[in-house]
N, C-alpha and C positions, 0 to 999 in steps of 0.2 A: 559564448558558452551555452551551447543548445544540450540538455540533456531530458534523456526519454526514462519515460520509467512507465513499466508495466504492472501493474495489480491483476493476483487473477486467482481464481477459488472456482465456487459452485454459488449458484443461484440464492440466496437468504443469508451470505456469510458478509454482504454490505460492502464488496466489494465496489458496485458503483458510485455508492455515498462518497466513497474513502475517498476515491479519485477526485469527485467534486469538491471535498476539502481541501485536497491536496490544490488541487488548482485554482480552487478561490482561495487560499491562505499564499502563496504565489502570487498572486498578478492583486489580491485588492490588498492584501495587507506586505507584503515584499516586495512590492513594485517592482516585478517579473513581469514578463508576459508571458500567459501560460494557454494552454488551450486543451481539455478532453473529450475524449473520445470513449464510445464503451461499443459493449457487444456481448449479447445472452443469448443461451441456446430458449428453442422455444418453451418450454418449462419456466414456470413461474419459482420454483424451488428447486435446487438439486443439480440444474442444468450449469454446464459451465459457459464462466459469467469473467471479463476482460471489462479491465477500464485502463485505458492508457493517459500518458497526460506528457506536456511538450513542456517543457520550462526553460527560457531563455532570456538573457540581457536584449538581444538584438529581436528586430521582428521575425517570425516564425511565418516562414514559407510554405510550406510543409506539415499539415496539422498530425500526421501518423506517427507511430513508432515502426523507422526500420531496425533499428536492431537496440536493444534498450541497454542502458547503463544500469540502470535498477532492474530490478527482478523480484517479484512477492510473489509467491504463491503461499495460497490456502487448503489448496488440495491435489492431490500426488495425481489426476491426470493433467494440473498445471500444469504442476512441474515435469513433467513425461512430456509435455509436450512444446514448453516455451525454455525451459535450461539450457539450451545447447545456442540457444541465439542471444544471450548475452556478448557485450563487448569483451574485448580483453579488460582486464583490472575494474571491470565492475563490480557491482554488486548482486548477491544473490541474497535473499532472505526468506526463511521458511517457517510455518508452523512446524515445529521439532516435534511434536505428538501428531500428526497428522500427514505428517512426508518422510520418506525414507531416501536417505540420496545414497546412491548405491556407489561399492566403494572405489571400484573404477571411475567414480566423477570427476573428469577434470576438462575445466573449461578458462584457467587461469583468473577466477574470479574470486571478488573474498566474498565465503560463504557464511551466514549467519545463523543460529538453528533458533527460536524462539518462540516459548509456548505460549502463543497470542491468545487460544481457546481455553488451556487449563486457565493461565493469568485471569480468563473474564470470569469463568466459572467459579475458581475457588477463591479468589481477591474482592473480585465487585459483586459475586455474585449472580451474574446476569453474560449467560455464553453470546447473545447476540452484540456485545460492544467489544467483540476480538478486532474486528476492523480499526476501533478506535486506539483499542491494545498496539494494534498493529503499526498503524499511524506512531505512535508513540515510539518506537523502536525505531523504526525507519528516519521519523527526525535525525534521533540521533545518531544512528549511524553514518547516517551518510551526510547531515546536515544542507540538503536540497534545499531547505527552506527554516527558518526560525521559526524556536518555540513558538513565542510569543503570536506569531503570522496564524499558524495552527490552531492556537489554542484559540483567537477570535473566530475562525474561520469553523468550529467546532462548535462554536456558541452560534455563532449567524445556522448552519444548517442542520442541527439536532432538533426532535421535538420536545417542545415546549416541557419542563416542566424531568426531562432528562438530562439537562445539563452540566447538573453535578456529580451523577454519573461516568459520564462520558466525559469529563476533562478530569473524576480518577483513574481512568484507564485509563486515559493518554498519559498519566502519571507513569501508572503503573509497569506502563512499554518505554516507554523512554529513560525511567530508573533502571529497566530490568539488565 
């Protein structure tokens, strides 16, 4: 059961972190074997920003994503540019204030729309834990990996002292 999943935004929206959650809540706390991978334009902020991540039962040959079953984007040149190489009957998921899927979209996937950036802003307070938001939603949609995997996995790689923060947005995306 090898499944790909791609994360992808702009540079500061913590896309790379996500994936490293994603992957260490997988392989240390699901006993998966997971493995990511990322990629930013040269811009420290703003630039677009790819973090992939491999999760499977079996060893993983192959650390890339050729064609993902999941799909996140955080911003509309993501999605313009990673939406069409999803799997059949995957998944897609979007920030819904931040992407426009136009309405010729069809790539037989279930789409998701969800507002990862308002949720951080007007719930926790704090726009930079949409990633975390984000995470939370994606758990549960597609159940890649348990809560619970997550929710440690969120406490091992946050900064100190953020913690209760960022496991209420995981709240927050995984209720929504």
């Amino acid at each position: 059961m090898r499944k790909e999943i791609r994360l992808s935004g702009f540079g500061g929206q913590g896309i790379i972190l996500a994936g490293v959650i994603l992957g260490r809540g997988a392989s240390l706390y699901d006993n998966k074997n997971a493995v990511q991978t990322q990629s930013y334009g040269p811009e420290a902020r703003g630039g677009a920003s790819k973090s992939e991540v491999v999760i499977s039962e079996e060893e993983i040959s192959f650390p890339k994503v050729i064609k993902p079953d999941i799909l996140v984007c955080m911003s509309q040149p993501a999605f313009d540019k990673y939406s069409m190489d999803v799997k059949e009957n995957g998944y897609v998921i979007v920030d819904k204030d931040l992407i426009t899927i136009p309405d010729d979209y069809k790539n037989n996937s279930k789409v998701y729309r969800v507002p990862f950036t308002e949720i951080a802003q007007k719930e926790i307070g704090l726009k930079i834990v949409a990633n975390i938001v984000m995470l939370g939603a994606l758990t549960k949609i597609t159940n890649i990996v348990s809560k619970e995997a997550i929710e440690k996995a969120i406490l091992d790689s946050v900064p100190k002292g953020t913690e209760e923060k960022n496991i209420e947005a995981f709240e927050k995306g995984y209720s929504y």
